[in-house]
Structures are given as C-alpha cells and as structure tokens.
C-alpha positions as CSV (number, residue, x, y, z in Angstrom):
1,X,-2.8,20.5,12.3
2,X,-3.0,21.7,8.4
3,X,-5.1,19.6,6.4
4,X,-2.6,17.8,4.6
5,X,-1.1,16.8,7.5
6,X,-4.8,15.1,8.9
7,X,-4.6,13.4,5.6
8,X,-0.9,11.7,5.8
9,X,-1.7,10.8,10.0
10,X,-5.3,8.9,8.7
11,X,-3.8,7.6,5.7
12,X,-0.9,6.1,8.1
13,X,-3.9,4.7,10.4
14,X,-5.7,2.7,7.2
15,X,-2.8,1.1,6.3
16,X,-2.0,-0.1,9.8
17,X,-5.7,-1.0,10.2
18,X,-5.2,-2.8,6.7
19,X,-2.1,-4.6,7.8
20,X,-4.0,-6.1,10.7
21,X,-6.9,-7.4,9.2
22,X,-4.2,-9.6,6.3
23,X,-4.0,-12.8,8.8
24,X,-8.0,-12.4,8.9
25,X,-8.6,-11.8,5.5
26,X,-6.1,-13.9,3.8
27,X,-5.4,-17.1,6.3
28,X,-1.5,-16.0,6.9
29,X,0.4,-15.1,10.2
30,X,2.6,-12.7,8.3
31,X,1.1,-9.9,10.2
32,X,-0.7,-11.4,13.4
33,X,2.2,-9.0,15.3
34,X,-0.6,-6.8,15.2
35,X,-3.5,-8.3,16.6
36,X,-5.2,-6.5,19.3
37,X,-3.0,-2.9,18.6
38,X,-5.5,0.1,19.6
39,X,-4.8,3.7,18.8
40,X,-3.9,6.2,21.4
41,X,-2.8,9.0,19.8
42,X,-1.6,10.0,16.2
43,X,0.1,12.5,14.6
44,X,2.6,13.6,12.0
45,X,5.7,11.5,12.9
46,X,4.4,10.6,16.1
47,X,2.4,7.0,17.1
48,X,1.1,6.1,20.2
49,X,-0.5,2.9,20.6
50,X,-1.5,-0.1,23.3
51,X,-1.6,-3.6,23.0
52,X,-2.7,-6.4,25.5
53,X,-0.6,-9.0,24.5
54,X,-2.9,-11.9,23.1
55,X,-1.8,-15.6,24.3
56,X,-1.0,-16.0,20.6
57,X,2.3,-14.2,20.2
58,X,3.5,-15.7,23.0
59,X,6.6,-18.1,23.5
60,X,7.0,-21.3,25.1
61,X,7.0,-19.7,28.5
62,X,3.9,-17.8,28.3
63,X,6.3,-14.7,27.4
64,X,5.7,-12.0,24.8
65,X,7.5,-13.4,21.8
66,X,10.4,-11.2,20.3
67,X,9.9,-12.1,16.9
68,X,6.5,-10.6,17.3
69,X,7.8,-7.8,18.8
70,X,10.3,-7.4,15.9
71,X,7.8,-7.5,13.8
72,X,5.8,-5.1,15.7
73,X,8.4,-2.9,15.9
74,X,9.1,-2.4,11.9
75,X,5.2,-1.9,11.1
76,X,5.1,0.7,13.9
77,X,8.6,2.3,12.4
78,X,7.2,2.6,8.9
79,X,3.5,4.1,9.9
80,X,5.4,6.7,11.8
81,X,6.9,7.6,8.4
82,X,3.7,7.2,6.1
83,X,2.4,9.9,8.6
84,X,4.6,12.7,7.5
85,X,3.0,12.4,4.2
86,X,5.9,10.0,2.8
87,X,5.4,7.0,1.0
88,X,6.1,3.2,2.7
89,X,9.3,2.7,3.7
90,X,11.1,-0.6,4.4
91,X,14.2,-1.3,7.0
92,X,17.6,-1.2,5.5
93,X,18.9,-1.6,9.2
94,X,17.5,-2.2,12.7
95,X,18.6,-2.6,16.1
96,X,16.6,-3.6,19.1
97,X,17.1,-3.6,22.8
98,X,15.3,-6.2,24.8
99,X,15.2,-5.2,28.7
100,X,12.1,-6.9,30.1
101,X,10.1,-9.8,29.5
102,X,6.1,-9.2,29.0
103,X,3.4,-12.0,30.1
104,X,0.1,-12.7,28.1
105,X,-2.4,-10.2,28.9
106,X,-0.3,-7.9,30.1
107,X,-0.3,-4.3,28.8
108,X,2.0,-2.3,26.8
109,X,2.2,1.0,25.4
110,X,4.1,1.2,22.0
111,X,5.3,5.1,20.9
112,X,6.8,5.7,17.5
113,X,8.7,8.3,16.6
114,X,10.0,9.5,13.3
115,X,13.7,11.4,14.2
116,X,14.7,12.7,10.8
117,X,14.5,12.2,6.9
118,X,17.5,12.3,4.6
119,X,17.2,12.0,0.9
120,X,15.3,8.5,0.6
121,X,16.4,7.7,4.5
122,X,14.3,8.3,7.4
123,X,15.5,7.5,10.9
124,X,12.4,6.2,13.5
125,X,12.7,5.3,17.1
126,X,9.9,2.3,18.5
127,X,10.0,2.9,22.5
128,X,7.7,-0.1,24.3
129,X,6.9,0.2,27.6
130,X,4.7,-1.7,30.2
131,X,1.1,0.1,30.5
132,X,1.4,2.2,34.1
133,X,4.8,1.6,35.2
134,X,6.2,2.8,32.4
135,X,8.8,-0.1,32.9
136,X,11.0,0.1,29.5
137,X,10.3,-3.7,27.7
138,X,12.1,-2.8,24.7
139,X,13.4,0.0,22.6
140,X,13.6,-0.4,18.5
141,X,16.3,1.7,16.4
142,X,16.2,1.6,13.0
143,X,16.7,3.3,9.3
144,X,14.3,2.8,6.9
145,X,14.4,3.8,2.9
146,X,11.8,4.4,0.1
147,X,12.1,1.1,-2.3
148,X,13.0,1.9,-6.3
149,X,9.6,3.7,-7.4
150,X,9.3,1.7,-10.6
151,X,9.8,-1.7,-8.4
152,X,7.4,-0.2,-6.0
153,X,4.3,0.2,-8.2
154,X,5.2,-3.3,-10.5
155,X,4.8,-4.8,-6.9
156,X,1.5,-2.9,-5.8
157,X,0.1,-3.9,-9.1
158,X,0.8,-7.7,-8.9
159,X,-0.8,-6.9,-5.3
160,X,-3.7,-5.2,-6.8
161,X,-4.0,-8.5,-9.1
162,X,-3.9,-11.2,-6.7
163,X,-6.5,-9.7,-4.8
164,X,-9.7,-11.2,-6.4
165,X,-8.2,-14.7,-5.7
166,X,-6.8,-14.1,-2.2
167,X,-9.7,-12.3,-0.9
168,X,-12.5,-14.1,-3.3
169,X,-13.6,-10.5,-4.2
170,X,-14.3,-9.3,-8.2
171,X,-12.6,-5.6,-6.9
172,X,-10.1,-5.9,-9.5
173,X,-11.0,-8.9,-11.2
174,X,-10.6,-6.2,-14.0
175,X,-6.7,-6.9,-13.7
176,X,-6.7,-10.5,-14.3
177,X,-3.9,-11.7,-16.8
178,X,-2.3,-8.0,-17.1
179,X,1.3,-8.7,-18.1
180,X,4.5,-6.1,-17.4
181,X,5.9,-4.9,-21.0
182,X,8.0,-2.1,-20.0
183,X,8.1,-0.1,-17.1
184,X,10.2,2.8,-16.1
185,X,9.7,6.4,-14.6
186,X,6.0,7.8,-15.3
187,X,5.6,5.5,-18.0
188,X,3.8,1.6,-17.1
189,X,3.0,-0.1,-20.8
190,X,1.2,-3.5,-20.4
191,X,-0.5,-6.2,-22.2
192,X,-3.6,-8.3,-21.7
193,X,-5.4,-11.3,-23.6
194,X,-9.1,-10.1,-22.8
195,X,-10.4,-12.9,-20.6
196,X,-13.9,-13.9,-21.4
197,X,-14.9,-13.4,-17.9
198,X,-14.5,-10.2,-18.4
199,X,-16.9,-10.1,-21.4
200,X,-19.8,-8.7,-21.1
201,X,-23.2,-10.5,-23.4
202,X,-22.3,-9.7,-26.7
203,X,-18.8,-11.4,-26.3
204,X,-16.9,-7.7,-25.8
205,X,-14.6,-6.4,-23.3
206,X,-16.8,-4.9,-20.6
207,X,-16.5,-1.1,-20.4
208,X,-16.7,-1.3,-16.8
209,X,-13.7,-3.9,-16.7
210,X,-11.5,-1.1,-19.1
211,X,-12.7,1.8,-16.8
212,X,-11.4,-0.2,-13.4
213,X,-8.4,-1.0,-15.6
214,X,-7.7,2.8,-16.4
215,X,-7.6,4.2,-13.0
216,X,-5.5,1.5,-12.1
217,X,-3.0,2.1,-14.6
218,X,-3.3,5.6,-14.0
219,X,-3.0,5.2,-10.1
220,X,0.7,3.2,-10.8
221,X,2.1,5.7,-13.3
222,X,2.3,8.3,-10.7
223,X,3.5,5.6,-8.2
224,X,6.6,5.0,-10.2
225,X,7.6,8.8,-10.1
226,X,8.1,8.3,-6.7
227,X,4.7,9.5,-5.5
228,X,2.6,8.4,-3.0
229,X,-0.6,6.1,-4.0
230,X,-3.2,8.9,-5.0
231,X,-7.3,8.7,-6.5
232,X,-8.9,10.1,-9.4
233,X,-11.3,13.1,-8.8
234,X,-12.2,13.4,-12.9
235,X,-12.1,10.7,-15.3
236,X,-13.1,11.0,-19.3
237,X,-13.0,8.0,-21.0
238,X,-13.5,7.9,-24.7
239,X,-14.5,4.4,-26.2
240,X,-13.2,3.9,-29.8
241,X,-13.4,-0.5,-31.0
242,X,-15.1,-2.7,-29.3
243,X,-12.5,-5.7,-28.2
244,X,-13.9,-9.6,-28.5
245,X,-12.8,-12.0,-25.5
246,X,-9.3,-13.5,-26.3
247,X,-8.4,-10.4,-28.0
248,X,-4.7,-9.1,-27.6
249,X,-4.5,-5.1,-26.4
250,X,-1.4,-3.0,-25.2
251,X,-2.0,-0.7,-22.5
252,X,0.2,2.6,-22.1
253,X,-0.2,5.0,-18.8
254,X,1.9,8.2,-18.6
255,X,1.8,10.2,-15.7
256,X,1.9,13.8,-17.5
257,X,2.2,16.6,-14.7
258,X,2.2,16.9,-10.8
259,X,0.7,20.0,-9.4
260,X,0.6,20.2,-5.7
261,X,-1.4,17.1,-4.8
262,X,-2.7,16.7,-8.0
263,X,-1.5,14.7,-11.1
264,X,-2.2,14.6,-14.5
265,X,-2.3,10.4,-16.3
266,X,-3.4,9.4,-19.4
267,X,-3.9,6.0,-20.0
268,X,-4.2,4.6,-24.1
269,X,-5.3,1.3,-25.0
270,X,-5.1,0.1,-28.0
271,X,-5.1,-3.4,-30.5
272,X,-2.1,-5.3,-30.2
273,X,-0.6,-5.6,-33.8
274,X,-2.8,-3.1,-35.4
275,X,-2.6,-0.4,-32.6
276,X,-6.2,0.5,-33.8
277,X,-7.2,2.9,-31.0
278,X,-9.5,0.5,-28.4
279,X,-9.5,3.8,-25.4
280,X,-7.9,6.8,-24.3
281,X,-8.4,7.7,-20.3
282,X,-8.2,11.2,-18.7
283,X,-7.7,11.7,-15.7
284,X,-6.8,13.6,-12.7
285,X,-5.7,12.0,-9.3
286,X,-5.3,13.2,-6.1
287,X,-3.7,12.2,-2.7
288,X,-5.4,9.6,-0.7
289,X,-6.6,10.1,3.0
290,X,-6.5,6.0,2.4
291,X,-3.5,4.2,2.6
C-alpha cells in the first residue's frame, strides 16, 4: 500500500474513532450507533469491522434496533469513501435489506465496501453478517455525494467554533465570535469584534489567539475548493498593529495554489474601517493522516 493510500485508510479510522467518542464527549445519542465498533481490517475502499451489540441499541424486544443499524450503516458507507483519499460524503439515497434479527450481545461482523466513484457520486455496499455463521443480518445499498465545498467548510468552521463550549476546551476558543462575510471558492473573508478574553495583559489581541485563527482560516480556504481538510507544515506570520479588545478586524484567507498534496493560503487581517494592516499569514498545508 503507497503511502498516500496509508494516510487516506488512518485518516478514515480517526474520523470513525472521532464519531464514536461525540455521545461521550458531548452528552448526545446522535452517534451511540457506534458504541462498541472494533477494527478488523482497513484498507482503501474496504472496512471490516465487529461489534457486540450493547443492550443499549436495542429495541423493546431485546433485538438489535434498525435505526441503529441504519445509522450504523451510513457511518460505515461514508468511512469506506474517506479511505480512498476522498473527502466526507453524505447519502443522497439508501436502501437496506433487513433478513435476520440480532440479540444483545450477540456478534456481528460489518464489511464496507466502496463499488465505484462518479463525478461527486460514490456508490458503497454495507454487508452485516452474524460473527461465525456468517448468517446475512442485513445488507445496506446506498449512493453517497460530496456536499457544496463552500457549504462544507462554512459548516466545519461553525463546528470548529462551537467546540470550546461543547467540549469545555480553550482549543479554538481563538474562534469565538468569528462572523461569515463572504464566502465562495478559495476565498473565506470574515469579521470578528476582538473579545477581551482573548486579550492578553496589556488589553491587546493575543498573538497566540491570531496565530490559531490563521491556520484556521487557512485550513477552510482549501476546504471550499473542494479539498480535503489538510495541516500546515510552514507558517510565517508577520505582526503589523496591535488590536485593543472590542476592536473590529476583517479577516481574508485565499487559498493560492495546490501542488500535489500541498497548498499554498494566505491569510490577511486587517482593521475594519481603516484596513490598516493588523497581520499577513503564510503558509503551507498539507494532507492530514487525521480526519
């Protein structure tokens, strides 16, 4: 297996880990479908996983719920995708074939398999089957397509923003109060009213806070060209004005080039008004063995 190809199967195995730890981390249920799921075998286009089905997702009688299963299916569909080093896909049509019930505790082996990929369609196939007997339980068909880029990256950032209050974490704190001005192709511009708490004790914008801010930006530039997510390997950051707390600034991140895995952002942030130069971020960014 090339090295590329390592990258897209782990990157496809972080963001299934990542989907299973949401109901943990953030109190939901939105993806408890996935408690318990243990890796068998991955590859580009190919998933092979277990599961002993937890008393949770079960039904009223003591039977493997087919909701959960559903929802089981479309994560395992869209990691199978993610691992031939395409972005995240979502269903635009599914069909699924129920033929055995499952009881709690039981065990199941799941295999997904990515058929074909058309334009901004990829076909996958989600086979379950009882652990041993290889009993077919159910068998998931469905089409899945890459999202509009530009929509894609406004929603990882409003992701990327709720994050310090979902998870009570100061990751990207940095983010707080960023506001959409224009988006399109390559090209994010955003504003922000500098929040005091991320001053640092002279009253200014921390440089720290504008750094995480720049990679960010950078990071969803080259998301809306239709990229996958990707991370900087050099950053230059030249510092101009210092910026008090409550100060307005407009932030503006083009994605320049694409070279292989590489890409090319610049990220400019200056005074809202006066467009006095605050920053101007450099940088290069790379795919991700992350999701």
């Amino acid at each position: 297996m090339s090295s590329g190809a390592e990258d897209a199967v782990e990157r496809a195995r972080k963001w299934l880990e990542f989907m299973k730890s949401l109901p943990e981390r953030e109190g939901t249920n939105e993806y408890i479908a996935l408690t318990g799921l243990r890796f068998d075998r991955t590859e580009p286009g190919r998933f092979v996983c277990s599961l002993a089905v937890p008393k949770i997702l079960t039904d009223d009688e003591g039977n493997w719920s087919r909701g959960a299963m559903a929802t089981l299916i479309d994560a395992m569909s869209a990691v199978a995708i993610m691992s031939c080093d395409l972005p995240i896909k979502i269903s635009v049509d599914l069909s699924i074939s129920y033929y055995l019930d499952v009881s709690a505790e039981e065990e199941v082996q799941i295999e997904s398999r990515a058929l074909k990929h058309k334009g901004k369609l990829s076909a996958v196939v989600v086979d379950i089957r009882k652990k041993g007997t290889l009993e077919a339980v159910a068998l998931g068909r469905q089409w899945m397509s890459m999202p509009n880029a530009v929509e894609r990256a406004r929603k990882w950032l409003e992701f990327m923003k709720s994050l310090p209050e979902r998870e009570g974490t100061n990751e990207y704190i940095a983010l707080t109060g960023l506001r959409f001005d224009r988006t399109e192709p390559g090209r994010f511009v955003c504003s922000l009213v500098v929040p005091k708490i991320l001053s640092d004790d002279e009253g200014k914008w921390s440089r720290g806070a504008m750094a995480t801010l720049i990679d960010a930006m950078g990071a969803f530039a080259i998301m809306s060209c239709d990229l996958p997510i990707k991370i900087s390997v050099d950053l230059s950051i030249s510092y101009y004005l210092d910026v008090s707390a409550e100060e307005e600034v407009e932030i503006e991140s083009r994605a320049l080039k694409h070279k292989g895995r590489l890409s090319a952002v610049v990220v400019d942030i200056r005074k809202k008004g006066t467009l006095e130069a605050v920053a101007l971020g450099r940088q290069w960014m790379s795919m991700t063995s992350k999701f």
